[in-house]
C-alpha positions as CSV (number, residue, x, y, z in Angstrom):
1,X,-23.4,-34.4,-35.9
2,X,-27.4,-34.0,-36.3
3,X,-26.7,-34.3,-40.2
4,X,-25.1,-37.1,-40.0
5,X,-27.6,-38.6,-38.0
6,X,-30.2,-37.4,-40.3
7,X,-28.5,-39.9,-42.4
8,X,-25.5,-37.5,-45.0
9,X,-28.5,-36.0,-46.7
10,X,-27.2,-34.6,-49.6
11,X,-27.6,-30.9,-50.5
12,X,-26.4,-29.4,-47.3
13,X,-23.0,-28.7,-47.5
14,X,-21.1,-27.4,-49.9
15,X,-17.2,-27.8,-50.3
16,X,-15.2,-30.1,-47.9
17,X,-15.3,-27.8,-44.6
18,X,-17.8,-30.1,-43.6
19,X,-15.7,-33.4,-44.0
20,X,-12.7,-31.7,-41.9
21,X,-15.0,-31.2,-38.7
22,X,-16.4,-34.7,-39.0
23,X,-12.8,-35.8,-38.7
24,X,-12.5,-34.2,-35.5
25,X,-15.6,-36.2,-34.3
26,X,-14.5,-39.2,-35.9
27,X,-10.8,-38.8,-33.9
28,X,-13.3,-38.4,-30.4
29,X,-14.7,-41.7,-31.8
30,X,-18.3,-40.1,-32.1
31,X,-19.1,-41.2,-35.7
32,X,-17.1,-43.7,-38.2
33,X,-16.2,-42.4,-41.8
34,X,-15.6,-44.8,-44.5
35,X,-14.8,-43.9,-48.4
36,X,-13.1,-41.3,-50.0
37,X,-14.3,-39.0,-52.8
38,X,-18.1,-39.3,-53.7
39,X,-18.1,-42.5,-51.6
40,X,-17.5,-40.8,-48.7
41,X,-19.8,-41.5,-45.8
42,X,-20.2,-41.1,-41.8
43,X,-22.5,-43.0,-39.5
44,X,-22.6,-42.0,-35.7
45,X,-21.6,-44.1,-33.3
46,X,-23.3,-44.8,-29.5
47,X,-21.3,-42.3,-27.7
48,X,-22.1,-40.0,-30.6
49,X,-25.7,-40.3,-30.0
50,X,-25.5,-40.3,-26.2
51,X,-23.7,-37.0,-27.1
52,X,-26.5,-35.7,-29.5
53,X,-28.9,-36.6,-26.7
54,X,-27.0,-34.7,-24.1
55,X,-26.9,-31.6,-26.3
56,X,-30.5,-31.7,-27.1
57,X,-31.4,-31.8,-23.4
58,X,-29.2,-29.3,-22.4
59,X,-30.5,-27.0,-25.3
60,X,-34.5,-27.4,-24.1
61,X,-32.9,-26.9,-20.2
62,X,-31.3,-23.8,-21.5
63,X,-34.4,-22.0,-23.2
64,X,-35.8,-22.8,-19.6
65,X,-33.2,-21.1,-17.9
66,X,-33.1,-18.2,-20.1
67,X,-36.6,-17.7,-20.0
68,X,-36.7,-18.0,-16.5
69,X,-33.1,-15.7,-16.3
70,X,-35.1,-13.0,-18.0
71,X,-37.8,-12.9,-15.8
72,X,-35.9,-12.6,-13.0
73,X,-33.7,-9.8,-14.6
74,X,-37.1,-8.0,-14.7
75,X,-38.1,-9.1,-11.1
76,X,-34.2,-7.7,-9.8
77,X,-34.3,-4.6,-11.6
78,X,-37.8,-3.7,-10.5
79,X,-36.0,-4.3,-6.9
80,X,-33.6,-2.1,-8.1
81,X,-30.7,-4.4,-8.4
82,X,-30.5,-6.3,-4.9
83,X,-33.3,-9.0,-4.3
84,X,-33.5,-11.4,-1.1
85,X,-33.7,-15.0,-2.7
86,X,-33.0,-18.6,-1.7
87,X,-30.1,-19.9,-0.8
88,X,-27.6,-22.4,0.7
89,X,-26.9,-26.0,-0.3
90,X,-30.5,-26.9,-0.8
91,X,-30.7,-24.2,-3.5
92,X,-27.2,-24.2,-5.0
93,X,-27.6,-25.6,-8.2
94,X,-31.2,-24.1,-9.2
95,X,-28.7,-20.7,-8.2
96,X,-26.1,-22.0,-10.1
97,X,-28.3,-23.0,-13.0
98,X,-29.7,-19.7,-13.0
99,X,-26.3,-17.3,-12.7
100,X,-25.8,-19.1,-16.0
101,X,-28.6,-18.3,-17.7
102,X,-28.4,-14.8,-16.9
103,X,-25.4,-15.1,-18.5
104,X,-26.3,-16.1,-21.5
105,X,-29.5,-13.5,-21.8
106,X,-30.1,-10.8,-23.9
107,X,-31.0,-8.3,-20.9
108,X,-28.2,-8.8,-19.1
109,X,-26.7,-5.4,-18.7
110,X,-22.9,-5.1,-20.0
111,X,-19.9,-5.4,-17.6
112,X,-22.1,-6.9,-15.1
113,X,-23.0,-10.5,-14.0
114,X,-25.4,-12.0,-11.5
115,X,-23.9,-12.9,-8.3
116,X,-26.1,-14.3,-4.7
117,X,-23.8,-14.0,-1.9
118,X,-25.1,-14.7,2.2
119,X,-25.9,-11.2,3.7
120,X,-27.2,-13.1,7.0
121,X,-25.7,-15.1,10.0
122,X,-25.2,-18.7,10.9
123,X,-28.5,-18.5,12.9
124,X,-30.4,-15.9,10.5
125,X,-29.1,-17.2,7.2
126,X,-30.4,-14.8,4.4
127,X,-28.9,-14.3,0.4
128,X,-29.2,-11.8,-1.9
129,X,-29.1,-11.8,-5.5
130,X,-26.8,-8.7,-7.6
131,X,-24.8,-7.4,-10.0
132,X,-21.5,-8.1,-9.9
133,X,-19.3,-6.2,-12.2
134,X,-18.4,-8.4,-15.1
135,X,-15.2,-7.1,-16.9
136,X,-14.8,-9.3,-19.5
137,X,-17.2,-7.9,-21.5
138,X,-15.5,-4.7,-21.4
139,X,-12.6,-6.2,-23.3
140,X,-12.0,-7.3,-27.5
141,X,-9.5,-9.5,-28.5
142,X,-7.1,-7.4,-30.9
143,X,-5.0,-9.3,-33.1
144,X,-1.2,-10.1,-32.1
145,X,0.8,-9.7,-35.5
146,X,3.7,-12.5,-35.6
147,X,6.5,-12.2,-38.1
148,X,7.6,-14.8,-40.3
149,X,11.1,-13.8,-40.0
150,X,12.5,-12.0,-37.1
151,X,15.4,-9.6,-37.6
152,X,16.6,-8.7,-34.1
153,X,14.4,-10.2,-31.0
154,X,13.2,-8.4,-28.1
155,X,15.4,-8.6,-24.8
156,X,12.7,-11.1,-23.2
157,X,12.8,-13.2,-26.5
158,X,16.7,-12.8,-26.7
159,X,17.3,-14.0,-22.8
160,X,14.8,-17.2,-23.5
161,X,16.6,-18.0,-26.8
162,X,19.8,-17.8,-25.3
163,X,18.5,-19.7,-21.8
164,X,17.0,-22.5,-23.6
165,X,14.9,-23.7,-20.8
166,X,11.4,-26.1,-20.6
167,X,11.7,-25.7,-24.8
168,X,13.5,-28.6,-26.5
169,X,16.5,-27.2,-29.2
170,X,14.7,-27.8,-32.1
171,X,11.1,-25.7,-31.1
172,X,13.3,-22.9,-29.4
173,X,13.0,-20.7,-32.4
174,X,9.3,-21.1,-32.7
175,X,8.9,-20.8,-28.7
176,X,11.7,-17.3,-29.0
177,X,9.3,-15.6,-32.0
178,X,6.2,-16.3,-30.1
179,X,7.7,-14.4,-27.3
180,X,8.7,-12.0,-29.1
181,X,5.5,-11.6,-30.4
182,X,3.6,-11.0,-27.8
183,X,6.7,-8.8,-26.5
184,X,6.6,-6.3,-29.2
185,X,2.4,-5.5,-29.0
186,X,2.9,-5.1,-25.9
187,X,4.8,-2.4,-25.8
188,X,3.5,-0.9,-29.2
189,X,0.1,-0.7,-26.8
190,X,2.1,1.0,-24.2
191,X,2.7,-1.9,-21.7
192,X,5.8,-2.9,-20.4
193,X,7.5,-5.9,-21.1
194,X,10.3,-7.4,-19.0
195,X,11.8,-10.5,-17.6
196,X,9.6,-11.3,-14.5
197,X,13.0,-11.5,-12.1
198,X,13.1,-8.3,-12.6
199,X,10.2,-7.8,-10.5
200,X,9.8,-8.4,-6.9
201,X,7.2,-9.0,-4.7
202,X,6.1,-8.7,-1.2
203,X,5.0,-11.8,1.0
204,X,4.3,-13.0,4.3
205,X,7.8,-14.3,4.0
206,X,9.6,-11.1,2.5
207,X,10.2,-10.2,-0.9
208,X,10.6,-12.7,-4.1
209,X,11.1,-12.3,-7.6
210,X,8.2,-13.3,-10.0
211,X,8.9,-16.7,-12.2
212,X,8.7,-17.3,-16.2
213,X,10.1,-16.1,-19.3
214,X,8.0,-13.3,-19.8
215,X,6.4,-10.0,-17.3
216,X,3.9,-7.8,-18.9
217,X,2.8,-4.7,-16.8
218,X,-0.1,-2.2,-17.3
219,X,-0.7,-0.2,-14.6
220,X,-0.1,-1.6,-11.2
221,X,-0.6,-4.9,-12.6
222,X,2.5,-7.6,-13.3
223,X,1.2,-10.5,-14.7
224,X,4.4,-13.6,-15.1
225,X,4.3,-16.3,-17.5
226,X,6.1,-19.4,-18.4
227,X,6.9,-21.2,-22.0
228,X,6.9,-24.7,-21.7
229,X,7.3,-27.9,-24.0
230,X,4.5,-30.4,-23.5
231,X,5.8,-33.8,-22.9
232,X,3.6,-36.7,-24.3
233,X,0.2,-37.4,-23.8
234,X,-0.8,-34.1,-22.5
235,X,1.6,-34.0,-19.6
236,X,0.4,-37.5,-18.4
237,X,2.5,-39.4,-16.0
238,X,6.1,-40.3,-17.2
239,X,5.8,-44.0,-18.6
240,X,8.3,-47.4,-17.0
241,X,10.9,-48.1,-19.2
242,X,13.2,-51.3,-18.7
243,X,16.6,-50.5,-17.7
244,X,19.5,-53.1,-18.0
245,X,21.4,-53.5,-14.1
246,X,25.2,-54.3,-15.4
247,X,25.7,-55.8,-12.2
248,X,24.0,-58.2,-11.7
249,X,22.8,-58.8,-15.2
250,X,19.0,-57.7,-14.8
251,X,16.1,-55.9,-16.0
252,X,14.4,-53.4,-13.8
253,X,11.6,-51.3,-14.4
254,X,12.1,-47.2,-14.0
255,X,10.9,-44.2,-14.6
256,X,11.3,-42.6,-18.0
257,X,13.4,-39.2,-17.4
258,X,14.2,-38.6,-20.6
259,X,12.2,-35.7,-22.0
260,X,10.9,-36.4,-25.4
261,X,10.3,-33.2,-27.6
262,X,6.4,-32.7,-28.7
263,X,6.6,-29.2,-30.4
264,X,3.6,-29.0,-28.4
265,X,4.2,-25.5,-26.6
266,X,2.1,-23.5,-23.8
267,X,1.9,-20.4,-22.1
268,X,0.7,-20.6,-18.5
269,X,0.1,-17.2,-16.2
270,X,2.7,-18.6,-13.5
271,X,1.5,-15.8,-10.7
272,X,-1.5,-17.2,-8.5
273,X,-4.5,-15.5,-9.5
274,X,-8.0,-15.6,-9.0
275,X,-9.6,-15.5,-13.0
276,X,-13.3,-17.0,-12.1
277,X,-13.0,-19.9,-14.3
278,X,-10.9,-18.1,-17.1
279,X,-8.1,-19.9,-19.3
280,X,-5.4,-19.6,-17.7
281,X,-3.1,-21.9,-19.9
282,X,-3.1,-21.7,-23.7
283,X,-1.2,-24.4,-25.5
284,X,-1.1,-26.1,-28.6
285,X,-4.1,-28.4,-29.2
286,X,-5.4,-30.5,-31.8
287,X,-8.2,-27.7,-33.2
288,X,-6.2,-24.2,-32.1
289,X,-2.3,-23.4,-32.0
290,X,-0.5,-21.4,-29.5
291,X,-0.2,-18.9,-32.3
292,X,-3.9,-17.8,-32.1
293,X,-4.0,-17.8,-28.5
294,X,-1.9,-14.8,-28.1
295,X,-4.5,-12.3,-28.7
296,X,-6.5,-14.2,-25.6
297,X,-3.7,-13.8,-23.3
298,X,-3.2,-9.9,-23.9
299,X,-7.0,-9.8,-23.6
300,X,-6.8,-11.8,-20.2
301,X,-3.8,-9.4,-18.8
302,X,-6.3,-6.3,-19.7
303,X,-9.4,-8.0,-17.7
304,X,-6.9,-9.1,-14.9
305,X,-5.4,-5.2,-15.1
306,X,-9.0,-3.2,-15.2
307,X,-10.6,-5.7,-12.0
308,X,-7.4,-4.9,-10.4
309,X,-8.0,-1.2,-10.9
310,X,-11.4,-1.6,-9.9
311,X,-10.6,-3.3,-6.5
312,X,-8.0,-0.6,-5.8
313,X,-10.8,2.3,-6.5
314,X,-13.0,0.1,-4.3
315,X,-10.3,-0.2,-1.7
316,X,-9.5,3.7,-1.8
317,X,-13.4,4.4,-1.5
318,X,-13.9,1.7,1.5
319,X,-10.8,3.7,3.6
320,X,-12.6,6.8,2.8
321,X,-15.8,5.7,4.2
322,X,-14.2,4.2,6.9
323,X,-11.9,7.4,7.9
324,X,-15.5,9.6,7.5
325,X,-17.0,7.1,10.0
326,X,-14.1,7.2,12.7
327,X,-14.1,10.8,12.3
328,X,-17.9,11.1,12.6
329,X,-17.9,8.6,15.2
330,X,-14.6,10.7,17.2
331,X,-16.9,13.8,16.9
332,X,-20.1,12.2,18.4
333,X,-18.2,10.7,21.4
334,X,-16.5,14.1,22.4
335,X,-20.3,15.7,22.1
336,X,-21.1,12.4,24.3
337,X,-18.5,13.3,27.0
338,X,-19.3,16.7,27.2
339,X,-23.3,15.6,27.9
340,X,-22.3,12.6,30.4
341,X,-20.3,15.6,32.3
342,X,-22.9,18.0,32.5
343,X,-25.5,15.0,33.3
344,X,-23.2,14.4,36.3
345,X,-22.8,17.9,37.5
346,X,-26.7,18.4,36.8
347,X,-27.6,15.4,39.3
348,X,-24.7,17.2,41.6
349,X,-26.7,20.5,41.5
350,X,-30.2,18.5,42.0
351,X,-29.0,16.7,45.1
352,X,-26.9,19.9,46.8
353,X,-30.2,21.4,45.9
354,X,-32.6,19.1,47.2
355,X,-30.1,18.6,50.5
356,X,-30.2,22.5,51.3
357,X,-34.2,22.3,51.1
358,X,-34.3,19.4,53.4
359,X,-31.6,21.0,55.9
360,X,-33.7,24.8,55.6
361,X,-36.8,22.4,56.9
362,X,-34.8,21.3,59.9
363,X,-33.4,25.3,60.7
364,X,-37.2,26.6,60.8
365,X,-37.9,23.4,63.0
366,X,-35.0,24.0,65.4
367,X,-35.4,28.0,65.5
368,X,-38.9,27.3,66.6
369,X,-37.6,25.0,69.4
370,X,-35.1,27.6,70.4
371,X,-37.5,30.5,70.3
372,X,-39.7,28.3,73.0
373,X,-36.4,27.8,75.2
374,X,-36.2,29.6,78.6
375,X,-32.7,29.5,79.6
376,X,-30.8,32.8,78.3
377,X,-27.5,31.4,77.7
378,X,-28.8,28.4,75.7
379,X,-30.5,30.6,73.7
380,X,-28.0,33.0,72.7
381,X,-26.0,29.6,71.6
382,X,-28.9,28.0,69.9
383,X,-29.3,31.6,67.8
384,X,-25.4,31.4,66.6
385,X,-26.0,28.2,65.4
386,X,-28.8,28.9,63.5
387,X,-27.0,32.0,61.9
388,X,-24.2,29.7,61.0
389,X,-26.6,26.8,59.8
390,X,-28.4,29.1,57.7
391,X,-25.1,30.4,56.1
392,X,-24.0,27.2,55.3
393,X,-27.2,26.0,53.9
394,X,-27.1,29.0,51.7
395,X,-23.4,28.6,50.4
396,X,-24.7,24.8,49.3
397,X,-27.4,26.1,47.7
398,X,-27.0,26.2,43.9
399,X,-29.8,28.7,43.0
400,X,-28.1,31.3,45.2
401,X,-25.0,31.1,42.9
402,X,-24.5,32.3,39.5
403,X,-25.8,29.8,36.9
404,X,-23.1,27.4,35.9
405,X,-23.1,25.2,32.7
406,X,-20.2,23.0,33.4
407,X,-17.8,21.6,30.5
408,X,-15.0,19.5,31.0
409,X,-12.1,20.4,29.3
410,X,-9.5,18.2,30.0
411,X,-9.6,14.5,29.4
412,X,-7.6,12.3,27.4
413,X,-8.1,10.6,24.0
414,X,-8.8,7.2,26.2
415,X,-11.7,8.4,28.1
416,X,-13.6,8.3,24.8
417,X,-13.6,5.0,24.3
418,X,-16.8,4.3,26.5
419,X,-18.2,6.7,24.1
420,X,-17.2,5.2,20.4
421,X,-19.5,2.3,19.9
422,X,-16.5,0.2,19.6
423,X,-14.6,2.7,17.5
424,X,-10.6,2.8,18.5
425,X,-9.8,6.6,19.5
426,X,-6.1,6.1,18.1
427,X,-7.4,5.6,14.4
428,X,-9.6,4.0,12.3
429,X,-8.5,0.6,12.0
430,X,-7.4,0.2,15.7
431,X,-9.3,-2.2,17.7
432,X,-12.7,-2.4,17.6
């Protein structure tokens, strides 16, 4: 486009390759060709040059960004991955604009991509920039061979050539051997391949069988997907059609239900998936046919199959931290029991002890008033209650017994809970 802006200088290009993606441009009505042969020429037009202008400023804001991403790739790792940053709405598209350019550098390490997620509170709000793992870059396209002529069709291609459904008659065969296609490498890398009713899935409602033409499985990962005819203008709405009314001998406007055939087919995953922004239909389109997608789609399964890998190795390693904590957390509270018992029986000892020091005060004070006592019989009384008194005293006395460390032996699994910080003492995922 900036050549033909330049004016067609000759010199540039050689062949016709040239002239075939200015027809493209010229079909988007962003430059006008005229003449065939040596009088061929192309002049852009004003949405071509708004176009140029857009381009040019995004290239200058993406040097920015890049430059800025890579200093900020240095600032994060000399942080050692995790770095506090700005955040919120205020800051979301600088953060968007810069996620992007770390993208797009050169230190970027492989299978990983920035992400700045809120590590704070509604009242505290705080974000921190990280690395995410990124597992698209983990993954080549590898081609997806497709036969001119097909001998005998894999089951999935047979059942969809024999089903005939969201493929007009005359595209069936192309739709059945692009099936079978992507049916056979499949299985030649080891997946499997089978009609996605076959497989059943759990909901909040029960169980239900997966939808499409076409379930490839590696690992614990089904992915479903649907063959489909296009219908005019890209799916657009149906147009009115007039309709003669016999009856009463009038014209009505309705809806067009006839389908008219396109040959324009698609693939579309069918299972509800979250891809980050990823294709997630692949069709026939003016600059790519379905044929040349297939390789994408296999490629998307693969990413789809090794972050659903990842989550479940994340998953196992969360319950496993979780389970250690519960069980550290269990063995803390029964050490925490055993210390609130003996703190109990410790202030038990302290105030039997400090009682019998106070009651010993008031013997010796009462055997001196019975010493000074004249009457005989009183006296005799008065010195069998101080033998008993001082008996008694003695038998409360905790330093006249044995030493005894207390622990309590017998208590049930709910008398921790006062103990566990919020833990559950049934497990770890009771309530908290």
């Amino acid at each position: 486009m900036r050549w033909i802006n330049d004016g067609c200088l000759g010199g540039v290009f050689e062949g016709f390759s040239h002239r075939i993606a200015a027809r493209a441009l010229a079909d988007d009505r962003f430059i006008t060709i005229t003449g065939k042969g040596p009088s061929w020429t192309a002049k852009i037009t004003q949405r071509g040059v708004e176009l140029l202008e857009g381009i040019d400023d995004s290239d200058t804001n993406n040097h920015t960004h890049e430059s800025e991403a890579d200093k900020f790739i240095q600032k994060l790792t000399a942080a050692g991955g995790v770095l506090e940053v700005e955040g919120g709405y205020s800051h979301a598209s600088a953060n968007d604009a810069l996620i992007r350019g770390v993208m797009k550098s050169a230190l970027r390490p492989k299978g990983y991509k920035l992400e700045i997620t809120s590590v704070g509170s509604w009242q505290s709000p705080r974000y921190e920039a990280h690395w995410a793992r990124h597992f698209p870059d983990d993954v080549d396209e590898r081609p997806v061979p497709i036969r001119d002529a097909v001998g005998k069709y894999h089951p999935v291609a047979k059942s969809f050539r024999e089903a005939i459904r969201g493929v007009s008659k005359e595209h069936v065969a192309r739709a059945s051997k692009l099936l079978h296609a992507l049916a056979t490498e499949s299985a030649s890398r080891g997946y499997g391949v089978a009609l996605p009713s076959s497989h059943k899935r759990a909901n909040s409602r029960g169980t239900t069988t997966l939808e499409g033409d076409i379930a490839i499985t590696i690992g614990t990962t089904t992915v479903p997907l649907e063959m489909r005819e296009l219908p005019p203008n890209g799916g657009a709405a149906r147009p009115y059609i007039s309709k003669y009314n016999p009856r009463d001998r009038s014209w009505t406007l309705g809806i067009n239900t006839d389908f008219e055939p396109t040959g324009r087919l698609q693939l579309e995953l069918t299972q509800k998936y979250s891809t980050n922004g990823r294709q997630e239909r692949f069709r026939d389109g003016k600059r790519q046919q379905l044929d040349s997608a297939l390789p994408a789609i296999l490629r998307e399964i693969e990413i789809q199959h090794l972050e659903n890998e990842w989550k479940r190795e994340q998953a196992r390693l969360k319950e496993e931290e979780t389970q250690r904590r519960w069980e550290a957390a269990m063995k803390h509270a029964r050490i925490r029991i055993q210390d609130h018992h003996k703190a109990q029986q410790l202030t038990v000892q302290a105030n039997a002890w400090a009682e019998a020091d106070v009651l010993r005060a008031y013997v010796d004070a009462l055997e001196a008033r019975v010493a000074a006592e004249q009457d005989a019989e009183l006296t005799n009384r008065g010195q069998a209650w101080l033998a008993w008194a001082r008996d008694h005293i003695d038998a409360k006395d905790p330093l006249l017994r044995p030493i005894e460390i207390p622990v309590l032996t017998d208590y049930r699994d709910e008398d921790l809970v006062p103990f566990l910080d919020g833990w559950s003492p049934y497990g770890p995922h009771g309530m908290r």
